[in-house]
N, C-alpha and C positions, 0 to 999 in steps of 0.2 A: 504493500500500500504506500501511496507519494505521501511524502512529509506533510502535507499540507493539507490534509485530507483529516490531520489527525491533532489540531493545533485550536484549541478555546476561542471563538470568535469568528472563526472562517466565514467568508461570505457567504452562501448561498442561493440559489432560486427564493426563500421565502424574503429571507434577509431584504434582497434587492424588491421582491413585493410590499416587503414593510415599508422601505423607504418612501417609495411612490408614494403610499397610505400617510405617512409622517409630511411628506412634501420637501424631504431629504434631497439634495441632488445626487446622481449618480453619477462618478468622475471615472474615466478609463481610458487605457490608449492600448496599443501594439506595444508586441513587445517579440523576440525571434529569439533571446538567448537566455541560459540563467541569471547573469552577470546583470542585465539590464530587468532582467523579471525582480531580483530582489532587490535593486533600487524603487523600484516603482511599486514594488508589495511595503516596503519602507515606508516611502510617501503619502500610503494611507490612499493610494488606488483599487475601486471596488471591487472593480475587472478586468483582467488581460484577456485581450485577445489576440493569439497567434494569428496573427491575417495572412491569407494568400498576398497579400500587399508586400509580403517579403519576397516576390516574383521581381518586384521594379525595385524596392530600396534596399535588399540586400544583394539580389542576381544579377542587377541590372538590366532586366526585359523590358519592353516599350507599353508590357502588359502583363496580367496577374493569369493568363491564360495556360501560359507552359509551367505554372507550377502542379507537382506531382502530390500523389499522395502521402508516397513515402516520404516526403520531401517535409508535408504536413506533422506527418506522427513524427517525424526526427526533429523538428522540431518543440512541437508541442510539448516531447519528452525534454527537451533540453531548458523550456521556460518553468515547464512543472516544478521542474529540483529547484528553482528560486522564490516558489512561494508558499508562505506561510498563510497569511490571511484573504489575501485575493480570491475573486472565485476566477479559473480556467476555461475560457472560451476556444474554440478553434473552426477554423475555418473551416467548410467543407470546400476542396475546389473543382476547378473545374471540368463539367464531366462527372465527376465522382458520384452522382446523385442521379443518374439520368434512370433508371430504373428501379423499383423497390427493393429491388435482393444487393445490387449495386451499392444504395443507401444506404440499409442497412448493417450490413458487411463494412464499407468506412469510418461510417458512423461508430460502429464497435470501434475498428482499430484506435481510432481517434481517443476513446474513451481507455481501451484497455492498455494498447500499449503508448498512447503519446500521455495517459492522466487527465484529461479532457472530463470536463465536467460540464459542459453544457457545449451542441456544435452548433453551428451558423453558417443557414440556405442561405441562396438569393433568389427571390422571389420570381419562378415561372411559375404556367401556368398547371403542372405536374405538382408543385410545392403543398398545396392540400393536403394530398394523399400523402403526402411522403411524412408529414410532419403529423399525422395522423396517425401513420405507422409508429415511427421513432416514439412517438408520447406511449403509444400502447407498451412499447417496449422497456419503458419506463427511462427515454433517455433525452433529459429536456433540450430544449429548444429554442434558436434566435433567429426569426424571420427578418430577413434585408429587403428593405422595400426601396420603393424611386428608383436612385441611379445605380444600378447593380452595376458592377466594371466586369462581373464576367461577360456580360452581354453588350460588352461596347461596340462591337463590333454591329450587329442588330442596331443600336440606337445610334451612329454615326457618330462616336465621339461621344466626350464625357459633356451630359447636358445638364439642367435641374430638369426636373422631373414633376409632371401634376400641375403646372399653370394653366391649363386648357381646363373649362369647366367636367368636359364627359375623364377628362384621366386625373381629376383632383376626385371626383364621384367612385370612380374604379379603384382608386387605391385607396379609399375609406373601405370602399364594402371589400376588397381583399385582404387589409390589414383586421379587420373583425372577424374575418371567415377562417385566419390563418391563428388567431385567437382562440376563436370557437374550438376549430382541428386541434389545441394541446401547445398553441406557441408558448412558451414563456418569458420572451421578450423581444419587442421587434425594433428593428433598426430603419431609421430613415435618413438615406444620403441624399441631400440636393434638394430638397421639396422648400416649397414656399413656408415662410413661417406660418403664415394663417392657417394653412394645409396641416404643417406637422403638430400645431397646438388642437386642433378640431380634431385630431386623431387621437392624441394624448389625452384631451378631455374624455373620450366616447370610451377610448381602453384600459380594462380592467388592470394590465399586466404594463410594467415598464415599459416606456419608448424612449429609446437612445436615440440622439441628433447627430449627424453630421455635416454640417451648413445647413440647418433644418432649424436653425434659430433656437431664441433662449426659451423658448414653453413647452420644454418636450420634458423628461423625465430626469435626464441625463445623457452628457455627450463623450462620444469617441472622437480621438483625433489619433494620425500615424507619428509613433511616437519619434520618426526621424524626422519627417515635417517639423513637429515645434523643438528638436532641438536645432533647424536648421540643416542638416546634411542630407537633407530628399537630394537627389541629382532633379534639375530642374527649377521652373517657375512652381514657388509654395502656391497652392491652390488658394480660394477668395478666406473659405470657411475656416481655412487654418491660420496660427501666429505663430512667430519667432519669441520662444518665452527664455530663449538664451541672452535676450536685449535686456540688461539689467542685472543678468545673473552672473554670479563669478562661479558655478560647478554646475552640471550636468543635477545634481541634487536640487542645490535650491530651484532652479530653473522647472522641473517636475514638479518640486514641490509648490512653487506659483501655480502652476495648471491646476492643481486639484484645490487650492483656496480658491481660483478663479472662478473654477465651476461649481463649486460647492455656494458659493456670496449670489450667483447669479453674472457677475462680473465678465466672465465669457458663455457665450458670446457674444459681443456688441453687435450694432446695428450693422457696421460694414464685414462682418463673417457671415451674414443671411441671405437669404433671397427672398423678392415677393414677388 
């Protein structure tokens, strides 16, 4: 059993339910190795999520597409051994989910051998069932809604996501139906603020923001973004929290008072 599995306080699914219920914020970012998991489990971060996002800012790819799965669990296993109080997310990637025996079968490794405590779809139109399945199995669950990056390709580029009245409509009644099936917490990249707070009011269960403005539950950002070393233009929704900061510590530890106060996001990390 992972260290942190076994440690007074651990986060968990209800935990992050209580918070919503308290009006608590939920502070979290990426994170791909031990080193940097127990910096961030340190700082009083609710939850890591090992993101396929480690495809561009650790691989160098143009996209989060050719990341594997093995790639996932050797991971996942390597952030485990850093945390203590954290709860453990992991990405499911791409492909890895395309049929229910497919799903499931990842979904275990993710859980047995990377220590994954909760995985995380991007939301097609297959996602129902599948997150239906996984709850039956008893293995919870984070729906990604909006701007999914596996499907960049499909949406031409990274857009926001839901400004059109009929797909601000669809991705309410998807994020409630994906609820309904057993989610236990959904994620929205790129949506209008007005969008991602009218979903957070309707949903029982946490919603994480990411440029999805400050009314959601709590937000994720890539934890190489805010220290600044993404290769690349930082995205709108993200900041440089190393502007100020003299260590990689205090610098994380700003993110999680920022988003804890309400303080991030401001007006210029949202969309409407």
């Amino acid at each position: 059993m992972s260290q942190h599995h076994e440690v007074a306080g651990h986060v968990t699914t209800r935990s992050l339910r209580q918070m919503k219920v308290d009006g608590e914020k939920i502070a979290s970012l990426t994170a791909y190795d031990a080193s940097f998991a127990r910096v961030l489990d340190e700082a009083g971060i609710d939850f890591i999520l090992v993101g396929d996002s480690l495809g561009m800012v650790v691989q160098g790819h143009t996209t989060t597409i050719p990341v594997t799965m093995d790639e996932m669990v050797y991971h996942t296993r390597l952030v485990s051994r850093g945390i203590k109080r954290a709860l453990l997310m992991a990405d499911m990637p791409f492909m890895s989910y395309a049929s229910g025996e497919a799903c499931l079968r990842n979904a275990a490794r993710l859980m047995k051998e990377g220590g994954a405590e909760m995985v995380k779809l991007e939301w097609g139109e297959l996602e129902i069932d599948m997150v239906a399945r996984l709850t039956e199995c008893g293995i919870p669950v984070c729906a990604h809604l909006g701007l999914t990056p596996q499907a960049v390709h499909k949406f031409g580029g990274y857009r926001v996501q839901g400004r059109e009245e009929a797909a601000a409509r669809k991705m309410k009644e998807d994020a409630l139906a994906l609820e309904q099936a057993g989610a236990d917490v959904l994620l929205l990249e790129c949506v209008p603020t007005a969008l991602a707070a009218e979903i957070t009011a309707a949903a029982a269960v946490p919603v994480i923001g990411i440029g999805a403005g400050p009314q959601v539950d709590g937000q994720i950002l890539v934890l190489y973004d805010i220290l600044d070393i993404a290769p690349g233009k930082r995205t709108r929704f993200s900041k440089n929290y190393m502007v100020g900061a003299d260590s990689i510590h205090v610098a994380i530890g700003n993110y999680v008072r920022e988003v804890k106060t309400v303080s991030f996001p401001a007006a210029e990390h949202a969309f409407t």
